[in-house]
N, C-alpha and C positions, 0 to 999 in steps of 0.2 A: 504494500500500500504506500501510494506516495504525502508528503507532505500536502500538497495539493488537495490531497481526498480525505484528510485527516485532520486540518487547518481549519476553525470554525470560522467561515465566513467574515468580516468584518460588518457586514451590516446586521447578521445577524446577532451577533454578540454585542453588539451596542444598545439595538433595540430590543435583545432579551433583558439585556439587565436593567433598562429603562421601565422596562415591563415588571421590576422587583421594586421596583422606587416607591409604588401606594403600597404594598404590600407593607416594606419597611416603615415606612413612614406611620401606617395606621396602626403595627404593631406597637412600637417605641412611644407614640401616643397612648396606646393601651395601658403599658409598660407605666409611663411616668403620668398616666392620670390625667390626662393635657384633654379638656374639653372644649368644644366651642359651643355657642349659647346655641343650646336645642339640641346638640348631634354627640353620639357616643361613637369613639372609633371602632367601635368592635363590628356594629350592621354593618360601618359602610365596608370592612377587613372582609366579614365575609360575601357580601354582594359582589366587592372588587373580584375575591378566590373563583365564587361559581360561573363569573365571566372569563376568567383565565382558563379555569379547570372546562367549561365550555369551547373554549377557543381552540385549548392542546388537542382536546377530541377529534374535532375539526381538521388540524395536522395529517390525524392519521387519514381522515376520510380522504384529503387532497392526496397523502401519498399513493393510496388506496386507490383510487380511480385514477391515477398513472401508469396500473400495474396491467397485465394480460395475460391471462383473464384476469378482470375486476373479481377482489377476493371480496366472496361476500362475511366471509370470518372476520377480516381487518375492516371492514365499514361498519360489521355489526358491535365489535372493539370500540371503534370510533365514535359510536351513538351512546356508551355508555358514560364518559364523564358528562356529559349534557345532563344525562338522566341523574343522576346521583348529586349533581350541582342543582336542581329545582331541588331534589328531595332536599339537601344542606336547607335550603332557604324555609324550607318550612319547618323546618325543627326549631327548639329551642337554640340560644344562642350560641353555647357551647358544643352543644351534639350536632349543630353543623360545622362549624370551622373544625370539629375533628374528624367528621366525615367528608369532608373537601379536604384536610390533610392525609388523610388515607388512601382520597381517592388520588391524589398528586401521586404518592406513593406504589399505587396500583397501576398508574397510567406510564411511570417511570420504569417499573418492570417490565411492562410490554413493550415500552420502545425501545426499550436494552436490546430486549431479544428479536426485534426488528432489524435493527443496526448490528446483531450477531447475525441472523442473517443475510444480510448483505440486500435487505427491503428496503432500507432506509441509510444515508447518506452515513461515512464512518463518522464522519464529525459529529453529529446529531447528538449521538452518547454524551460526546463528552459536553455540548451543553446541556443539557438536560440534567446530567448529574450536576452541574455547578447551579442552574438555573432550579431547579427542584431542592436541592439541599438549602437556598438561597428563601425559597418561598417557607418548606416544613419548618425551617428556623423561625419565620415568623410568626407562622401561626401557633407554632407550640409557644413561643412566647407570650400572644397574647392568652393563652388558655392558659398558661400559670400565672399570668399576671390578671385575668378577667375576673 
């Protein structure tokens, strides 16, 4: 494998970690108690997660319909963090940001084993793991600190 196929993108890694920045930001709020008049960081921490956890899903489906044959295994993959991001939102506050930390968790295993084999781009792994490690840090912060 060359440096080229293993090299994360630079736009992508700018814009992934830019994509960490409410996450952080509404954790450390959580963390140190920082209110603004009306708003608790914790809803908007997890509304931000089940649009992310949302989004990631979506990845796989774009990868997904690249492929040939279109796999209906990796689209049906794909439609599950969606699903599990509405269920977060209706739970209590805490039983969903630890069910959107899960489901981060759950969605990072699979595109491990996409990127082992060789469905998905070599780079992908490795942001994923930075960018997922990046997010679960958050939100277990705000669950000990919530």
């Amino acid at each position: 494998m060359t440096e080229t196929e293993t090299a994360i993108p630079r736009p992508a890694l700018l814009l992934g970690w830019a994509g960490v920045i409410p996450f952080a930001a509404f954790a450390f709020a959580t963390a140190l108690e920082l209110r603004l008049p009306g708003l608790r960081p914790e809803p908007i921490l997890l509304a931000y997660a089940a649009a992310i956890l949302s989004f990631m899903g979506g990845a796989q489906w774009g990868l997904a319909i690249g492929e040939a044959p279109v796999g209906g295994q990796r689209l049906a993959v794909s439609v599950i963090p969606a699903l599990l991001a509405w269920t977060a939102l209706l739970q209590p506050l805490d039983t969903g940001l630890l069910l959107c930390l899960v489901a981060f968790l759950g969605l990072l295993a699979y595109d491990l084993l996409t990127v082992r084999q060789g469905r998905s781009p070599a780079w992908y792994g490795t942001l994923r793991l930075q960018l997922t490690g990046a997010v679960v840090g958050c939100l277990a912060l705000a669950l000990v600190f919530d």
